[in-house]
C-alpha positions, 0 to 999 in steps of 0.5 A, spaced: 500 500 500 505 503 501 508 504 494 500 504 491 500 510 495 505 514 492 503 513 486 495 515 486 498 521 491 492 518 497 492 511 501 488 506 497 483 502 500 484 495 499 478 490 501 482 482 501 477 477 498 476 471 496 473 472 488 473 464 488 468 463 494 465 469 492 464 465 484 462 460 488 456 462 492 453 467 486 452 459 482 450 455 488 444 460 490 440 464 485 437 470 485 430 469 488 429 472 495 429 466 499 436 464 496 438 470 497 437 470 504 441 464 505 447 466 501 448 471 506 447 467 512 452 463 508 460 461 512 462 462 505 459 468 503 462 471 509 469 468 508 469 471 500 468 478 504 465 480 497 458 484 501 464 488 503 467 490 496 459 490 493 457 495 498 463 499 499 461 499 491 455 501 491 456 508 496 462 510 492 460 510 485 455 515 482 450 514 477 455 518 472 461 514 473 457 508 472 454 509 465 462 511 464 464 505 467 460 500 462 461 505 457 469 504 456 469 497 459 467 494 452 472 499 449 477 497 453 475 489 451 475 492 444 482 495 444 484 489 447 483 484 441 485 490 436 492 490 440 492 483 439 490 482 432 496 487 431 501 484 434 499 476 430 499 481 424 506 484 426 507 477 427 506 474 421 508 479 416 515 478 419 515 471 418 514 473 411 519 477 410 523 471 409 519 469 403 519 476 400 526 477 400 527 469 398 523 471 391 528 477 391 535 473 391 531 469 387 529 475 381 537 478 382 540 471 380 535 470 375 537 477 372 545 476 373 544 468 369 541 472 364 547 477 364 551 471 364 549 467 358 548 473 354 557 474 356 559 468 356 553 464 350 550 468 345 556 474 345 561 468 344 556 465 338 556 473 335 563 473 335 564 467 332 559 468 327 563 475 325 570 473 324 567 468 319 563 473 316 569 477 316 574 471 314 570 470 308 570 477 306 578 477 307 579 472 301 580 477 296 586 480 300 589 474 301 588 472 294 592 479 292 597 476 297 598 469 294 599 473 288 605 476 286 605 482 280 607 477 274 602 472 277 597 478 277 599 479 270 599 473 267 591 473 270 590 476 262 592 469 259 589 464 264 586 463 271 592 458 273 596 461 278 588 465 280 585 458 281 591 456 286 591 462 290 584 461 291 584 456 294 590 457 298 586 463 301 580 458 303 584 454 305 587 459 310 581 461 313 576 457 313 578 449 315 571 446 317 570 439 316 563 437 312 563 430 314 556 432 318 553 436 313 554 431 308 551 425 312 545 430 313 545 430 305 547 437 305 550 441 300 553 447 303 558 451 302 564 452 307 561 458 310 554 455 311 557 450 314 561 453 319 555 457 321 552 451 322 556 448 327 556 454 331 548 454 331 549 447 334 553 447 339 550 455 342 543 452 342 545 445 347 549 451 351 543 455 352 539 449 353 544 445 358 545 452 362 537 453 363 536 447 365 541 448 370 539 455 372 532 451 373 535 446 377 539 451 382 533 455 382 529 449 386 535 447 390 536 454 392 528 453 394 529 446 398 522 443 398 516 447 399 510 445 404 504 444 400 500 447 405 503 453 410 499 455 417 497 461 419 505 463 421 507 461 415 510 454 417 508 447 415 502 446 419 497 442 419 490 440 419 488 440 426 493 446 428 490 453 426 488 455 418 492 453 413 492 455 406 494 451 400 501 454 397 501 449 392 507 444 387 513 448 386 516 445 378 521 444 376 522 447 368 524 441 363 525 446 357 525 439 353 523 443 346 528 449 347 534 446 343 530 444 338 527 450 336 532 455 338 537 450 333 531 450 328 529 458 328 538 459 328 539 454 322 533 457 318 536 464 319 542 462 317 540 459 310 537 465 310 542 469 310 548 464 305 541 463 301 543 470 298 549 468 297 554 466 291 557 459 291 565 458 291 565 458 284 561 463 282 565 468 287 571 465 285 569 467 277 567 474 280 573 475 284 578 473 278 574 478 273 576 484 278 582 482 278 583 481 271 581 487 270 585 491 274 591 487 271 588 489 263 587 496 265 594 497 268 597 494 262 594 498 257 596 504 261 602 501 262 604 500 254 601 506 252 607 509 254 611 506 248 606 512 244 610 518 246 616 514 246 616 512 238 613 519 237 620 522 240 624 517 235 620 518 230 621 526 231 613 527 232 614 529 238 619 534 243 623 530 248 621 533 255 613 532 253 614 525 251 618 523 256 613 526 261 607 523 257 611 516 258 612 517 265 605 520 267 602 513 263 607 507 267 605 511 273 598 511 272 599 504 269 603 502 276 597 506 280 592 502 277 593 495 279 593 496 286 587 501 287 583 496 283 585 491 287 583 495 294 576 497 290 574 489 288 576 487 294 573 493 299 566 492 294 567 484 296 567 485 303 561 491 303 556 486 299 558 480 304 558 484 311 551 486 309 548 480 309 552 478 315 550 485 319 542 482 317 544 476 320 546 479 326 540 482 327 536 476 326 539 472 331 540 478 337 531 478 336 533 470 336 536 470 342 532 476 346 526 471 344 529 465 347 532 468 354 525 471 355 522 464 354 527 461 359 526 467 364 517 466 363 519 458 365 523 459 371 518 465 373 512 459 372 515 454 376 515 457 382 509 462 381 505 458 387 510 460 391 510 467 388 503 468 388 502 465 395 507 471 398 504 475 394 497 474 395 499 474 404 503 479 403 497 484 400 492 480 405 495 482 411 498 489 409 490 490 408 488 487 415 493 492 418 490 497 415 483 496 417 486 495 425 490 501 424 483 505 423 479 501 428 484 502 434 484 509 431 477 509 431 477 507 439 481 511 440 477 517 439 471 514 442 475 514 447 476 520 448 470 522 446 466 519 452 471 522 457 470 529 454 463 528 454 463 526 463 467 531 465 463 537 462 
C-alpha cells in the first residue's frame, strides 16, 4: 500500500477477498429472495468478504461514473483484441519477410544468369559468327597476297596461278570439316557450314545452362510445404488455418534446343541463301582482278606512244618523256587501287548480309532468354503468388486495425470529454 500510495498521491483502500468463494456462492444460490437470504447467512459468503467490496461499491460510485464505467469497459475489451490482432499481424508479416526477400535473391540471380549467358553464350556465338563473316570477306586480300605482280599479270592469259591462290586463301581461313553436313545430305558451302556448327553447339549451351539455372533455382528453394499455417510454417490440419501454397516445378525446357537450333539454322540459310557459291565468287573475284591487271597494262604500254613519237621526231623530248612517265605511273597506280576497290566492294556486299544476320539472331536470342526467364518465373509462381497474395492480405488487415484502434481511440476520448463537462 505503501508504494500504491505514492503513486495515486492518497492511501488506497484495499478490501482482501476471496473472488473464488465469492464465484462460488453467486452459482450455488440464485437470485430469488429466499436464496438470497441464505447466501448471506452463508460461512462462505462471509469468508469471500465480497458484501464488503459490493457495498463499499455501491456508496462510492455515482450514477455518472457508472454509465462511464460500462461505457469504456467494452472499449477497453475492444482495444484489447485490436492490440492483439496487431501484434499476430506484426507477427506474421515478419515471418514473411523471409519469403519476400527469398523471391528477391531469387529475381537478382535470375537477372545476373541472364547477364551471364548473354557474356559468356550468345556474345561468344556473335563473335564467332563475325570473324567468319569477316574471314570470308578477307579472301580477296589474301588472294592479292598469294599473288605476286607477274602472277597478277599473267591473270590476262589464264586463271592458273588465280585458281591456286584461291584456294590457298580458303584454305587459310576457313578449315571446317563437312563430314556432318554431308551425312545430313547437305550441300553447303564452307561458310554455311561453319555457321552451322556454331548454331549447334550455342543452342545445347543455352539449353544445358537453363536447365541448370532451373535446377539451382529449386535447390536454392529446398522443398516447399504444400500447405503453410497461419505463421507461415508447415502446419497442419488440426493446428490453426492453413492455406494451400501449392507444387513448386521444376522447368524441363525439353523443346528449347530444338527450336532455338531450328529458328538459328533457318536464319542462317537465310542469310548464305543470298549468297554466291565458291565458284561463282571465285569467277567474280578473278574478273576484278583481271581487270585491274588489263587496265594497268594498257596504261602501262601506252607509254611506248610518246616514246616512238620522240624517235620518230613527232614529238619534243621533255613532253614525251613526261607523257611516258605520267602513263607507267598511272599504269603502276592502277593495279593496286583496283585491287583495294574489288576487294573493299567484296567485303561491303558480304558484311551486309552478315550485319542482317546479326540482327536476326540478337531478336533470336532476346526471344529465347525471355522464354527461359517466363519458365523459371512459372515454376515457382505458387510460391510467388502465395507471398504475394499474404503479403497484400495482411498489409490490408493492418490497415483496417490501424483505423479501428484509431477509431477507439477517439471514442475514447470522446466519452471522457463528454463526463467531465
Amino acid at each position: 500500500t505503501e508504494h500504491a500510495g505514492d503513486l495515486l498521491g492518497a492511501r488506497p483502500v484495499v478490501i482482501p477477498l476471496s473472488a473464488r468463494d465469492a464465484l462460488s456462492v453467486k452459482l450455488l444460490y440464485n437470485k430469488d429472495a429466499k436464496n438470497d437470504s441464505q447466501q448471506q447467512s452463508s460461512s462462505l459468503w462471509k469468508r469471500s468478504n465480497f458484501a464488503t467490496l459490493e457495498d463499499y461499491l455501491s456508496s462510492t460510485l455515482t450514477a455518472t461514473t457508472k454509465i462511464k464505467t460500462k461505457l469504456l469497459n467494452p472499449l477497453g475489451v475492444a482495444e484489447g483484441i485490436l492490440l492483439d490482432c496487431q501484434q499476430e499481424i506484426e507477427r506474421r508479416l515478419e515471418e514473411l519477410e523471409v519469403d519476400v526477400m527469398t523471391l528477391r535473391l531469387l529475381t537478382s540471380q535470375t537477372e545476373a544468369w541472364e547477364k551471364e549467358l548473354q557474356t559468356e553464350v550468345m556474345d561468344e556465338f556473335r563473335l564467332d559468327v563475325r570473324k567468319s563473316w569477316e574471314q570470308k570477306a578477307d579472301v580477296v586480300d589474301r588472294v592479292i597476297d598469294e599473288l605476286s605482280i607477274i602472277d597478277q599479270f599473267k591473270l590476262l592469259v589464264g586463271r592458273k596461278f588465280f585458281d591456286l591462290a584461291w584456294e590457298r586463301s580458303n584454305r587459310r581461313g576457313i578449315n571446317l570439316s563437312s563430314s556432318t553436313f554431308e551425312t545430313q545430305g547437305i550441300n553447303q558451302n564452307s561458310l554455311e557450314k561453319e555457321l552451322l556448327s556454331f548454331v549447334i553447339s550455342c543452342a545445347e549451351r543455352i539449353s544445358t545452362r537453363a536447365k541448370s539455372q532451373g535446377d539451382a533455382t529449386i535447390e536454392y528453394l529446398g522443398k516447399r510445404p504444400a500447405i503453410i499455417g497461419s505463421g507461415g510454417k508447415v502446419s497442419d490440419s488440426r493446428h490453426g488455418v492453413n492455406r494451400m501454397v501449392g507444387t513448386i516445378s521444376i522447368p524441363k525446357f525439353h523443346r528449347l534446343e530444338d527450336e532455338l537450333r531450328q529458328a538459328m539454322t533457318a536464319a542462317v540459310q537465310r542469310a548464305a541463301r543470298h549468297l554466291r557459291n565458291d565458284s561463282d565468287n571465285s569467277d567474280h573475284v578473278y574478273k576484278s582482278l583481271r581487270q585491274n591487271a588489263l587496265v594497268s597494262a594498257l596504261l602501262c604500254g601506252s607509254a611506248f606512244g610518246p616514246v616512238s613519237a620522240y624517235l620518230l621526231e613527232a614529238l619534243d623530248f621533255v613532253p614525251s618523256l613526261v607523257a611516258g612517265t605520267s602513263l607507267v605511273a598511272l599504269g603502276t597506280l592502277a593495279l593496286p587501287l583496283g585491287n583495294r576497290n574489288a576487294s573493299k566492294s567484296y567485303k561491303t556486299e558480304l558484311m551486309s548480309h552478315a550485319t542482317k544476320l546479326d540482327e536476326t539472331l540478337d531478336t533470336l536470342f532476346k526471344d529465347a532468354i525471355r522464354r527461359v526467364a517466363m519458365q523459371l518465373s512459372d515454376g515457382i509462381s505458387p510460391y510467388s503468388r502465395y507471398v504475394r497474395t499474404e503479403g497484400d492480405l495482411l498489409n490490408d488487415l493492418r490497415g483496417k486495425m490501424e483505423r479501428n484502434a484509431a477509431s477507439a481511440h477517439s471514442l475514447r476520448n470522446r466519452i471522457n470529454k463528454s463526463f467531465e463537462l
